[in-house]
MIROTOR-166774 format. One record per residue (C-alpha): residue in three letters; x negated, y negated, z. Coordinates in steps of 0.2 Angstrom, whole numbers, padded with zeros to 4 digits, always signed. Layout:
// MIROTOR-166774
AlaXYZ;...
//
This chain:
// MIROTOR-166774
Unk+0000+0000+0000;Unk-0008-0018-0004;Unk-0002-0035+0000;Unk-0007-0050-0008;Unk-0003-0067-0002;Unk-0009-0083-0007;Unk-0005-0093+0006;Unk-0019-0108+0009;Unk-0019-0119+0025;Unk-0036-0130+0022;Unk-0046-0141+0035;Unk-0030-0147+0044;Unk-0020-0132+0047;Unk-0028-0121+0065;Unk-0024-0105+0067;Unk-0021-0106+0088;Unk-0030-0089+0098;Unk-0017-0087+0112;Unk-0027-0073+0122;Unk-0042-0078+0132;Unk-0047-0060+0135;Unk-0057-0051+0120;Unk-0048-0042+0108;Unk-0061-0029+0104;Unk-0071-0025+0115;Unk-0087-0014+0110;Unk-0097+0000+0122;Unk-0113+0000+0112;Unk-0120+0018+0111;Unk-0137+0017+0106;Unk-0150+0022+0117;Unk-0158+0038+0123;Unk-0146+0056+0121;Unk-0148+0073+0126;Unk-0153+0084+0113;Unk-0156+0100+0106;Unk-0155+0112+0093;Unk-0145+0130+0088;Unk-0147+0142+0076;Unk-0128+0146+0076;Unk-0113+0131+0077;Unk-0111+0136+0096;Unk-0118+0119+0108;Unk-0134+0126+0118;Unk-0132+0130+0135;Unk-0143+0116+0141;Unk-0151+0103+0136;Unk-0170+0102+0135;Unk-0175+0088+0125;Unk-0170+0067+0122;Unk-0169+0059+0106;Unk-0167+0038+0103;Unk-0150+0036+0092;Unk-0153+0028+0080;Unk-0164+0040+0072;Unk-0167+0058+0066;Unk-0171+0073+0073;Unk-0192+0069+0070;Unk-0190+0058+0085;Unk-0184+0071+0100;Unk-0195+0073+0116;Unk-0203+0086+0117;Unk-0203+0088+0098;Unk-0193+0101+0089;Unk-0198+0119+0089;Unk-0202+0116+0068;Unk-0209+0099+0071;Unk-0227+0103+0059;Unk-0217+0114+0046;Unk-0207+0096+0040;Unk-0223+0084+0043;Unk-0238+0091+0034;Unk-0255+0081+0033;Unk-0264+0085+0016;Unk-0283+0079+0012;Unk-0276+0078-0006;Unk-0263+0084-0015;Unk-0260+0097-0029;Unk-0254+0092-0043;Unk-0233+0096-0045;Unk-0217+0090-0053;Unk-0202+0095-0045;Unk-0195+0105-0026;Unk-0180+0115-0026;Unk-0172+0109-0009;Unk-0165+0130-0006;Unk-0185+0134-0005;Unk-0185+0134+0013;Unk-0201+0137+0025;Unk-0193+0133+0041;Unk-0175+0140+0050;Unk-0159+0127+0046;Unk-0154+0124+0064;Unk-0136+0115+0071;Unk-0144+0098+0080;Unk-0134+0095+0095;Unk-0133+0075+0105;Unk-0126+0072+0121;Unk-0123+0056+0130;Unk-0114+0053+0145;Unk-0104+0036+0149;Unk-0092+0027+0160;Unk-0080+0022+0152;Unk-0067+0007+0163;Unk-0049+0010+0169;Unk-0046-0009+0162;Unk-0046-0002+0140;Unk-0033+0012+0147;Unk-0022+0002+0134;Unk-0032-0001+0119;Unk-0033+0011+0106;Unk-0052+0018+0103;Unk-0064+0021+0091;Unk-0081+0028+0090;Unk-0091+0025+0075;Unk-0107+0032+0069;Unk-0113+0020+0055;Unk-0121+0035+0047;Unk-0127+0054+0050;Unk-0132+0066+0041;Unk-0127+0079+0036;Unk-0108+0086+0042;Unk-0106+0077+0059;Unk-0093+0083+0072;Unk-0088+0072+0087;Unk-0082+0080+0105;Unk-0076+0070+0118;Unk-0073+0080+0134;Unk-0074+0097+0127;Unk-0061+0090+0114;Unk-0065+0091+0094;Unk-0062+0071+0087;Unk-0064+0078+0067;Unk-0077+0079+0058;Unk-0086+0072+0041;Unk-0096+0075+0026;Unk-0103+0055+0023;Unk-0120+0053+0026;Unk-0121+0035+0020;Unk-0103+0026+0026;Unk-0097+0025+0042;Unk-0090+0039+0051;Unk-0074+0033+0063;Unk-0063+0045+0074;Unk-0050+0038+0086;Unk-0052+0045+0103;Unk-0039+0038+0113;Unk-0032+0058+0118;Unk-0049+0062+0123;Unk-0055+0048+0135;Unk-0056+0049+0152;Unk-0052+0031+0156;Unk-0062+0027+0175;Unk-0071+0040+0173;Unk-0088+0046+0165;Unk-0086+0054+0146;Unk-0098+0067+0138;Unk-0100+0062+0121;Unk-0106+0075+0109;Unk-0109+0076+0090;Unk-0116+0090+0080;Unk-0125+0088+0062;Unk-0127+0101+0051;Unk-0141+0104+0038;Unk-0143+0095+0021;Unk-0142+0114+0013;Unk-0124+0117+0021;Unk-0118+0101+0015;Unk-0102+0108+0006;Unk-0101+0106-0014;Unk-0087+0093-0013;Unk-0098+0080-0005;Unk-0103+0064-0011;Unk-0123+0069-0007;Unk-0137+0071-0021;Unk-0152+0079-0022;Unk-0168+0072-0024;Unk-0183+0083-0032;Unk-0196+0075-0026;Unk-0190+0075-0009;Unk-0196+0092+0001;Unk-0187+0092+0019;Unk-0171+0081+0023;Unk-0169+0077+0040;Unk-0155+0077+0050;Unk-0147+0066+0064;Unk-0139+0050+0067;Unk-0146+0035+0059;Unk-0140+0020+0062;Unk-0127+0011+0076;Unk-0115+0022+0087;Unk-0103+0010+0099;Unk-0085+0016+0105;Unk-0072+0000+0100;Unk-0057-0004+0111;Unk-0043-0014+0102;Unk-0023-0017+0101;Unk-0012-0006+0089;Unk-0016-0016+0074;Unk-0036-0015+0070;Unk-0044-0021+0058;Unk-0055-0006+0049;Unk-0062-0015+0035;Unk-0067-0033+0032;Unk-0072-0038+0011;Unk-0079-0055+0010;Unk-0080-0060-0009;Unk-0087-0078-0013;Unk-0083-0086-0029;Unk-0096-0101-0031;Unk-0089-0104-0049;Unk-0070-0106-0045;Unk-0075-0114-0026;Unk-0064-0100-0016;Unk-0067-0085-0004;Unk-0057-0069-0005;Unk-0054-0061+0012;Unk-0048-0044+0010;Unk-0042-0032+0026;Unk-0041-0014+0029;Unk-0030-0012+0040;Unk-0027+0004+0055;Unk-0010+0003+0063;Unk-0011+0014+0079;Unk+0010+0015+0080;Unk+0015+0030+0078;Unk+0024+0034+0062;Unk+0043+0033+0061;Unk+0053+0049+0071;Unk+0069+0046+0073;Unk+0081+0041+0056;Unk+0083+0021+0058;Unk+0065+0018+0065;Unk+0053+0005+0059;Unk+0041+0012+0046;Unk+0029-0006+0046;Unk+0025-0020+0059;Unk+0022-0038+0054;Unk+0006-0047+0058;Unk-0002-0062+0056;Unk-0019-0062+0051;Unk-0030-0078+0053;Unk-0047-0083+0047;Unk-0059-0098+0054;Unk-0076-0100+0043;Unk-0090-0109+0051;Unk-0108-0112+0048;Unk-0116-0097+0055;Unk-0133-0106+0064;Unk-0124-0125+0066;Unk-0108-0115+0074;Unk-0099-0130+0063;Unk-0080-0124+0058;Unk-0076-0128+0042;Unk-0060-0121+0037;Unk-0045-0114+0045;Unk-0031-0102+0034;Unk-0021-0088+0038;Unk-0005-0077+0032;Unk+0006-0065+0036;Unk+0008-0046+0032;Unk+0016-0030+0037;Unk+0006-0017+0039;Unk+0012+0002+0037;Unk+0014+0013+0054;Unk+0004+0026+0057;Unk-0009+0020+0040;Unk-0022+0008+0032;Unk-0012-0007+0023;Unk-0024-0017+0014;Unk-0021-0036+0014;Unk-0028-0051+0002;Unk-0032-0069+0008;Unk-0038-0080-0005;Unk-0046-0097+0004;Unk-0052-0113-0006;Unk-0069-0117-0003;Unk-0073-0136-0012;Unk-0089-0140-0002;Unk-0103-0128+0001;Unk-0122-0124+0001;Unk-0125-0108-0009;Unk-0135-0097-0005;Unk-0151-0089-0014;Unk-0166-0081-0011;Unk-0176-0096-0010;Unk-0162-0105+0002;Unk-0152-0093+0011;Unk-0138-0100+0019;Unk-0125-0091+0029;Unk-0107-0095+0034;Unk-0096-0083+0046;Unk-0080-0077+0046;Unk-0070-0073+0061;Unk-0054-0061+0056;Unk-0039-0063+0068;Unk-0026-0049+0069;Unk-0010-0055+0082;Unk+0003-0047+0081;Unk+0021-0053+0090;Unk+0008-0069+0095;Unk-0004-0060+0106;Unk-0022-0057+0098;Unk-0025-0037+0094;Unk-0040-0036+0085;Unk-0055-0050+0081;Unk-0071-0046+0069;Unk-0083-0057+0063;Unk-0095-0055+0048;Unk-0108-0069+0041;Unk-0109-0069+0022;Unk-0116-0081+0009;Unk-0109-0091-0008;Unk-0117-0081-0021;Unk-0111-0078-0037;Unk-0124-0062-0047;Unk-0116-0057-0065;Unk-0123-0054-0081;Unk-0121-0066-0097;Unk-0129-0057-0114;Unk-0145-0052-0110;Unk-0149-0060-0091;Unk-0142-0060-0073;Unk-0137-0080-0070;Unk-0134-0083-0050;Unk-0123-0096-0044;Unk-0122-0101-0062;Unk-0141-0104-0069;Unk-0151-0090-0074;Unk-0160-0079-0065;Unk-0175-0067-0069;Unk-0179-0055-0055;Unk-0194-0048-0049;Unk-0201-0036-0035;Unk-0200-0018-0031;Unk-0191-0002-0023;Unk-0191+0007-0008;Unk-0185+0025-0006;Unk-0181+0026+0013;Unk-0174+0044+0013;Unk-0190+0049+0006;Unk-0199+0039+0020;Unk-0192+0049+0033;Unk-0202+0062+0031;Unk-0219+0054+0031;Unk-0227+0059+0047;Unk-0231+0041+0052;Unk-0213+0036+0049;Unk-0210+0038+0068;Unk-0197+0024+0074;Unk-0202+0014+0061;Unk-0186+0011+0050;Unk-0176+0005+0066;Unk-0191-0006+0073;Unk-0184-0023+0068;Unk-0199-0033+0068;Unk-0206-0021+0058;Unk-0192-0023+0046;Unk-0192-0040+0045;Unk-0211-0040+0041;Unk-0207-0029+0026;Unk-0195-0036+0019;Unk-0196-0054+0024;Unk-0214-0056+0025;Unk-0225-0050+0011;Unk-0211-0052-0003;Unk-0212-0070+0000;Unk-0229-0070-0002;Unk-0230-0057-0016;Unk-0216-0070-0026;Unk-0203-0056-0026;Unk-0183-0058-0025;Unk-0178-0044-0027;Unk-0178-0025-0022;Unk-0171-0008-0028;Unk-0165+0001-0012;Unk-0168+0020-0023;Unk-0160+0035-0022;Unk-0152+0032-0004;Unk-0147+0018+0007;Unk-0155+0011+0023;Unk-0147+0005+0040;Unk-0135-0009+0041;Unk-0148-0021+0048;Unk-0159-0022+0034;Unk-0145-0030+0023;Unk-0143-0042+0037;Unk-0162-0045+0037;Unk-0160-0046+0017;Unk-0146-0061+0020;Unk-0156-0070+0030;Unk-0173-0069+0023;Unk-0166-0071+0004;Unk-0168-0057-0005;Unk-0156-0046-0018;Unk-0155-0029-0018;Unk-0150-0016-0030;Unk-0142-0005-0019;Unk-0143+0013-0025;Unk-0133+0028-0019;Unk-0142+0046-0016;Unk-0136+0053-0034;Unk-0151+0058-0044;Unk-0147+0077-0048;Unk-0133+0088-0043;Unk-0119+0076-0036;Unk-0101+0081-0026;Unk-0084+0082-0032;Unk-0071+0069-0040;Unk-0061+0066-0024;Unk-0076+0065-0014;Unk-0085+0053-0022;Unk-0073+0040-0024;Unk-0068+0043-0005;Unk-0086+0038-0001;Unk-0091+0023-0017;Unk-0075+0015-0010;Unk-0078+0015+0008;Unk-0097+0009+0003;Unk-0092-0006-0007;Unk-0078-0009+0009;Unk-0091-0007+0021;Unk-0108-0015+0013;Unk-0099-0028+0001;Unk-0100-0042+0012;Unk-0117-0044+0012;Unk-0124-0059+0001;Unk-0140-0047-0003;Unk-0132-0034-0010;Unk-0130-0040-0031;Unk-0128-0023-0038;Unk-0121-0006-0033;Unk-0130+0005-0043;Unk-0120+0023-0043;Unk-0134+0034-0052;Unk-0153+0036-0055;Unk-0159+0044-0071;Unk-0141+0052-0073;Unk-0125+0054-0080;Unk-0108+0055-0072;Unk-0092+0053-0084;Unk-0080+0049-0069;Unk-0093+0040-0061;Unk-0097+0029-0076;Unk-0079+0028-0084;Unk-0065+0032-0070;Unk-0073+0026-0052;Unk-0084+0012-0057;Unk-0069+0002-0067;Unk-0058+0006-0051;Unk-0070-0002-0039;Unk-0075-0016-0051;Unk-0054-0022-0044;Unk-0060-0019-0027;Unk-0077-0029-0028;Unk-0075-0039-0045;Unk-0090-0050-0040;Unk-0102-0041-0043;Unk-0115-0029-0056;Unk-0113-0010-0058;Unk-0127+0002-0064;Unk-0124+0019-0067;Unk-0141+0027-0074;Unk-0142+0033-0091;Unk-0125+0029-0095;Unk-0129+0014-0107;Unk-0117+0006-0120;Unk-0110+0022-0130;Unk-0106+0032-0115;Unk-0101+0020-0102;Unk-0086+0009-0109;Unk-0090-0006-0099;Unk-0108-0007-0097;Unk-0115-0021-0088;Unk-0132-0016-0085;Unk-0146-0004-0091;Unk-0162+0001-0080;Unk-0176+0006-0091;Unk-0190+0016-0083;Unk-0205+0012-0096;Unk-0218+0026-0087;Unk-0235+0025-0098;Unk-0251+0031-0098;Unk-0246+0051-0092;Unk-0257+0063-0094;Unk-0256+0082-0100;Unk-0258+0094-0087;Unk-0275+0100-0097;Unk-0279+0082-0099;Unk-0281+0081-0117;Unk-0275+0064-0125;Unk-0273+0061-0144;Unk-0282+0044-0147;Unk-0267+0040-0156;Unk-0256+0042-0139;Unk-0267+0033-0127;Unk-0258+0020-0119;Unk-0267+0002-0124;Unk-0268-0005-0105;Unk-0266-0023-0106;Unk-0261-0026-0124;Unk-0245-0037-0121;Unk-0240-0034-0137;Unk-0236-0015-0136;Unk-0219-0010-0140;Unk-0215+0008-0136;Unk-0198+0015-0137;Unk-0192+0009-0120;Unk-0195-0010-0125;Unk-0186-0005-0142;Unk-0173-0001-0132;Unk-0174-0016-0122;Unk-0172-0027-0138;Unk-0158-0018-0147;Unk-0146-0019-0129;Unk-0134-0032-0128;Unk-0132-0031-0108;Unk-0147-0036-0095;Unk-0161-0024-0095;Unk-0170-0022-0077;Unk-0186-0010-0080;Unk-0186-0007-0061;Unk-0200+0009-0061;Unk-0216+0008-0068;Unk-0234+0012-0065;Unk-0237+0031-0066;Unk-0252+0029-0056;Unk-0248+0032-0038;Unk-0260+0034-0023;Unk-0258+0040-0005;Unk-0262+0029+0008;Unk-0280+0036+0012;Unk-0283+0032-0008;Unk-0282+0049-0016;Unk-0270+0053-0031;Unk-0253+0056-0028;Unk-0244+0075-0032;Unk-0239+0067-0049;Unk-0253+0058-0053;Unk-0270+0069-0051;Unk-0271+0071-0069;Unk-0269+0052-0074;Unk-0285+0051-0060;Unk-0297+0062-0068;Unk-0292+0056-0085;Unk-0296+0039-0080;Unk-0311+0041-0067;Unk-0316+0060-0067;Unk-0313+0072-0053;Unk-0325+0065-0040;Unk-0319+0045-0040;Unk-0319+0040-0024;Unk-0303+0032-0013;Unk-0311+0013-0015;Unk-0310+0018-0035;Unk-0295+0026-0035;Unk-0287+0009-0026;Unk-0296-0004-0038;Unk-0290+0006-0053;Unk-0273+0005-0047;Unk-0274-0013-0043;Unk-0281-0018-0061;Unk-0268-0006-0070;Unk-0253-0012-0061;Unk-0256-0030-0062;Unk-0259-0027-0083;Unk-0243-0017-0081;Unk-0234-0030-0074;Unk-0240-0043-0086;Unk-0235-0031-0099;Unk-0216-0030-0093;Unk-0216-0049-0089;Unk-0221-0056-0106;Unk-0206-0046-0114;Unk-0193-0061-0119;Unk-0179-0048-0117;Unk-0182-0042-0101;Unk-0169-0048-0087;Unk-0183-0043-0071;Unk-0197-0031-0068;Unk-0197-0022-0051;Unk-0213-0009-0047;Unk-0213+0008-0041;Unk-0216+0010-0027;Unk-0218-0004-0009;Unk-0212+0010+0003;Unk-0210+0030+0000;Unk-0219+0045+0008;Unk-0237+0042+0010;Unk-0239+0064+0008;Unk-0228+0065-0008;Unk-0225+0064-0026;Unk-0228+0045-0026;Unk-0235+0033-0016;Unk-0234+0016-0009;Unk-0246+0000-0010;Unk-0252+0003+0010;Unk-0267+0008+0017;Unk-0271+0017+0032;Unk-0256+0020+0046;Unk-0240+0012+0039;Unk-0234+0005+0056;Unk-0249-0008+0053;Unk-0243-0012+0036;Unk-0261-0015+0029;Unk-0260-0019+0010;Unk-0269-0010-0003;Unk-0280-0020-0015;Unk-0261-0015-0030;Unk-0250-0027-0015;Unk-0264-0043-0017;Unk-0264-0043-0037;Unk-0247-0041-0036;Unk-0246-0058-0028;Unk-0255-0064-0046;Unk-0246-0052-0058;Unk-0229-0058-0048;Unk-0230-0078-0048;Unk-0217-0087-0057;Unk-0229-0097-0067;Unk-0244-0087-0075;Unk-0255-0087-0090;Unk-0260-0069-0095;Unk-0272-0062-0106;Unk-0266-0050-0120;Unk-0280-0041-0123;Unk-0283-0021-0121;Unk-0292-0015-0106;Unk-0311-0011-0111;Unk-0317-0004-0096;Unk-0303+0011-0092;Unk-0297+0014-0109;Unk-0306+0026-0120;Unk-0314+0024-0136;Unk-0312+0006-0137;Unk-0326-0002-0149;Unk-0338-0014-0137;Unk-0338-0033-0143;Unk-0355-0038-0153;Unk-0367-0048-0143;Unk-0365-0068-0147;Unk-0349-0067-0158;Unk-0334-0076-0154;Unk-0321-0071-0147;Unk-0303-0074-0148;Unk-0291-0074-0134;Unk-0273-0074-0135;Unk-0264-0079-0120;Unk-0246-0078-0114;Unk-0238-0095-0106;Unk-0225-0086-0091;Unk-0212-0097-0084;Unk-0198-0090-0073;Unk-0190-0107-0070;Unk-0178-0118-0077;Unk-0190-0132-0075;Unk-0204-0138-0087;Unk-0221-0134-0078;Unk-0237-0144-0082;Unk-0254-0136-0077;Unk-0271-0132-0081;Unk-0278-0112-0088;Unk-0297-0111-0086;Unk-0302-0096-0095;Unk-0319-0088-0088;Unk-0330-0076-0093;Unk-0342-0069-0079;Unk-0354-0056-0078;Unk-0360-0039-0067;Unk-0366-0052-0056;Unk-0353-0063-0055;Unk-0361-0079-0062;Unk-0348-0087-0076;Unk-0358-0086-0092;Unk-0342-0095-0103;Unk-0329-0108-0098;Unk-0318-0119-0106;Unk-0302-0129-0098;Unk-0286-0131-0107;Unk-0271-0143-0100;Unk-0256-0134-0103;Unk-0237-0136-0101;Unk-0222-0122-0102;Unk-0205-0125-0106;Unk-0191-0118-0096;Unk-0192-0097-0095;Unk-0210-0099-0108;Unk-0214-0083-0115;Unk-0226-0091-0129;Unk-0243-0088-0136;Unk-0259-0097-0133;Unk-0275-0094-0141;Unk-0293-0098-0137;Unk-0308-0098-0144;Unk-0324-0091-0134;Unk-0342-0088-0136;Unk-0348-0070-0129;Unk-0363-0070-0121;Unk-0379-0063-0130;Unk-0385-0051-0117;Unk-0376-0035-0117;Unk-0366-0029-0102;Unk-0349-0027-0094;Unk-0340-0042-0093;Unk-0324-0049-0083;Unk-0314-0062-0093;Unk-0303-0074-0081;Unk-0286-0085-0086;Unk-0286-0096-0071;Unk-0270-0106-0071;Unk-0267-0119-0058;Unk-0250-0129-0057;Unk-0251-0149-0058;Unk-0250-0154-0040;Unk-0254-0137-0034;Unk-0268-0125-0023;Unk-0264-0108-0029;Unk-0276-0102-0043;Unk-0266-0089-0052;Unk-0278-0077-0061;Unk-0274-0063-0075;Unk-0291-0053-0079;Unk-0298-0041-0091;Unk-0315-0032-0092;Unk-0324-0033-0107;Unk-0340-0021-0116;Unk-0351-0032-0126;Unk-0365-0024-0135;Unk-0369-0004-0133;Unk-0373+0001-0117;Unk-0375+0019-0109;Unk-0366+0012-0094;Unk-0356-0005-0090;Unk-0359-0012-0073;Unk-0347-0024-0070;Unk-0342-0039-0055;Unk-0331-0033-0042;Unk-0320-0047-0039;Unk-0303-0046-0028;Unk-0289-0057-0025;Unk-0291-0075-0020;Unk-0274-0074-0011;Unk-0273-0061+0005;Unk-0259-0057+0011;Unk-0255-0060+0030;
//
């Protein structure tokens, strides 16, 4: 059943609050629980171990029995594809919490609920001995009413059971990731038990509209009223729903509104306010600003229910062939994280729910690093790191867990609806993204169209399912992998990936220019490391191609660095594309990939790859297209004294005309700058054109490093694109070793 009313009450109508008491009152139940584990579905006899909710079973004191069998150190890994999740080599065990609370006398009459944000996988509540239900989500709220159950004065065993991700049952809405090994159960984000009146608001949707200066507010709605008896009974209550928007950090009130609904005994009633908005400070990554809402439910005058949720004026869509935000366009750049994948690197500990840790993540280094953007890959993360994301100012591409097998119809649109009710208020969030490296027919053609009238304010992506297959595409994600080697290592010189030459147009980037929707190459870079610098499982054969067998981990890490900031340059400099994010910031140090840390992740040390990044990244650039000489095989060194001619790429991701200087460099093994020459320079709004320079190599023969410096009129920050260069025949080519200008703090 859904209600729509457009009843607007602006600045001078107040919606009057007529109960001093609070109508919802919240028992947070994080903290430490009793814990243990079974091999069968029976609860253990007593309990032997405490675990920290939130978090996963990796996290219980004394450790579980299989604790080493799920985190495995490795000097260096062996080079491998794919893991079949059934290929066990530890016992599927029941994980079992308990927690005791009081509970007082004084909610007797409110209606409760408990929440678990999200557990994996197949969670079961008991309260008192007594089953509350049980659910197949592992990413959406899981809610059960407890009223029957609670002992009201007393204290209350809470207990909740989670199954295995190899039991989770066919129909769910759970993929499988094959480069994921073990999946870790447990509850892993917020538990609190919520006291209310009968009418409760279940959901709250907060849709901005910046271009027609209006929010939409729209309401799920629980009503606790038993459902009609006796013939003659009422079958709905009314309700009055009110809504007050305020400045989230000045506390300013800003607008007043409210309407009135019936809501259907016994049910969820969806309601719909829209609300003008004429004034307003959007928000954006580069400004964040937040507003709150606080949702009123009364009903017969008295106050039964009261949520607030902050959220931000931010309009994301796409228009031909770029995302425009808040009407201007927008080119995103930045990265991914694959969370579910970090839970099982040993060092993940408490990591992902340490929030100063989180905040440096996400809020520190991107800002540093010139990214706005981030791919949140195959699986979600808890609800605070949106709220980090909303404050810091940063977009996410927020990708459910579907890569390979996936659940059933009924399922799936159970769970993608209660996603986008549940995370759609968050101004971060700009694209749900349903699939990765997939197809899905209803996904792509029944679901996405039906929750595009839910959330009609924002982007879907749904994988491989481009124009042709998907009937409204709105979005393609192109992941232009190069350079991969043979398992036996032989390359055709006709195949070798020309590293650095900004003018190479494989089949993705074809792709990218015959699409008429936004193309966002958001994985790139088959050259991953492990933190301690040797390759990853996927990438041993790219590393003895490149640097043979014994190359050490300070080699490994400046080979990465070089070839993912020529990468990057590569994916900027295409016209077409819409945003470039890397793969990978944050993954599973002993796995199939790797992330751009060093050392112990808790410290969050950046590898040499995260500095460049900061070069490769910047919004205003001049890179050198030119083919690696150094790396790449059988290129033909330069003759000694001959001139040289550069081609250079002007990079502007601004609407704005930017003036500057490019000093191009060339320096030898010794860094000692043998060539130079100074260019002033200007770059119309979004620049992707060609500059070329003349340069005189030197006459001694040697490796060489050439240099674009550009520095911005009024500026500090040298932004530097490099290549190294072979002039004259050599047995071997020594060359500088230079590293960033900019460290990261």
């Amino acid at each position: 059943m859904k209600l729509h009313l457009s009843l607007l009450l602006f600045l001078t109508i107040s919606f009057n609050l007529v109960s001093a008491q609070e109508p919802r009152v919240i028992i947070n139940l994080n903290g430490t629980w009793d814990f243990d584990q079974t091999t069968t579905a029976f609860p253990p006899q007593k309990f032997t171990r405490e675990v920290p909710v939130p978090g996963l079973i990796h996290l219980a004191v004394p450790k579980i029995e299989e604790y080493d069998r799920f985190f495995k150190r490795a000097e260096k890994a062996e080079s491998k594809e794919q893991f079949n999740l059934y290929n066990l080599d530890y016992t599927p065990r029941y994980s079992w919490y308990r927690k005791k609370i009081f509970i007082p006398r004084e909610l007797e009459k409110g209606e409760g609920v408990i929440t678990l944000r999200k557990s994996q996988y197949v969670t079961q509540v008991y309260i008192n001995g007594m089953d509350m239900g049980s659910s197949e989500a592992c990413y959406t709220p899981i809610e059960f009413p407890v009223g029957r159950a609670i002992k009201f004065g007393e204290i209350n065993e809470i207990m909740v059971k989670a199954g295995e991700r190899v039991w989770l049952p066919a129909d769910a809405a759970g993929g499988t990731d094959k480069e994921k090994e073990h999946y870790l159960p447990g509850i892993w984000d917020d538990v609190f038990l919520s006291f209310t009146g009968k009418l409760r608001i279940n959901r709250l949707l907060i849709l901005p509209s910046v271009a027609e200066k209006k929010l939409i507010i729209k309401t799920q709605i629980r009503n606790f009223i038993p459902a009609q008896i006796y013939y003659g009974d009422p079958m709905n209550d009314s309700l009055e729903i009110g809504v007050t928007i305020s400045e989230k950090l000045s506390g300013k009130k800003i607008i007043r509104s409210s309407g009135r609904f019936k809501a259907k005994r016994d049910n969820l009633t969806e309601t719909e306010i829209d609300i003008p908005f004429p004034e307003f400070s959007c928000w954006t990554p580069e400004a964040p600003f937040l507003y709150e809402a606080e949702v009123i439910i009364k009903q017969n005058g008295k106050v039964s229910d009261d949520v607030s949720k902050h959220f931000g004026m931010r309009d994301f869509n796409a228009k031909g062939k770029f995302f425009f935000l808040n009407g201007s366009k927008y080119l995103l750049r930045g990265t991914n994280i694959t969370l579910q994948r970090f839970f099982e690197d040993p060092d993940c500990g408490n990591l992902v729910w340490n929030r100063e840790w989180v905040r440096k993540l996400l809020a520190g280094y991107p800002k540093q690093l010139n990214w706005n953007a981030m791919r949140i890959c195959v699986g979600v993360v808890p609800d605070f790191w949106y709220d980090i994301a909303d404050e810091c100012g940063l977009l996410f591409q927020n990708e459910w867990l579907y890569w390979q097998n996936h659940g059933w119809n009924d399922e799936i649109r159970k769970e993608y609806t209660d996603w986008v009710w549940s995370d759609g208020s968050h101004p971060s969030i700009a694209i749900w993204d349903a699939i990765n490296e997939n197809t899905d027919e209803f996904i792509g053609n029944t679901l996405i169209p039906e929750l595009k009238k839910l959330d009609p304010t924002r982007i879907w992506d749904a994988g491989y399912m481009r124009e042709g297959l998907m009937k409204s595409d709105e979005m393609d994600e192109p992941h232009p992998y190069q350079g991969r080697i043979p398992d036996d290592g032989i390359v055709q010189e006709k195949d070798i990936y020309p590293l650095g030459n900004l003018d190479f147009k494989p089949y993705e980037l074809q792709m990218v220019r015959k699409a008429d929707v936004p193309q966002l190459a958001n994985e790139y870079g088959w050259i991953w490391l492990w933190r301690n610098g040797s390759p990853a499982k996927l990438t041993v054969n790219e590393y003895n191609y490149y640097l043979g067998k014994n190359s050490t981990p300070a080699q490994n890490r400046e080979f990465q660095a070089y070839y993912l900031q020529l990468e990057t340059e590569w994916l900027r400099s295409e016209p077409q594309i819409a945003g470039v994010l890397a793969f990978c910031y944050l993954t599973n140090n002993y796995g199939y990939t790797g992330d751009w840390f060093v050392d112990n992740i808790k410290n969050l040390d950046p590898s040499p790859t995260l500095r460049w990044f900061s070069h490769a990244f910047s919004p205003a650039a001049v890179f050198i297209n030119l083919t690696d000489e150094r790396y790449v095989k059988n290129v033909i060194p330069h003759k000694t004294g001959e001139k040289l001619n550069v081609n250079l790429v002007k990079m502007n991701d601004t609407d704005s005309l930017i003036k500057g200087s490019v000093t191009i460099r060339i320096v030898d093994s010794n860094g000692k700058t043998v060539e130079k020459r100074k260019l002033n320079i200007s770059m119309d709004p979004f620049d992707r054109s060609a500059l070329n320079v003349d340069l005189n190599l030197p006459g001694k023969a040697g490796g060489y490093l050439l240099l674009a410096e550009f520095q911005k009129t009024g500026g500090v920050k040298v932004v530097m694109s490099r290549r190294f260069l072979k002039v004259g025949e050599l047995a071997e080519y020594e060359y500088f070793d230079q590293d960033s200008q900019f460290y990261l703090k």
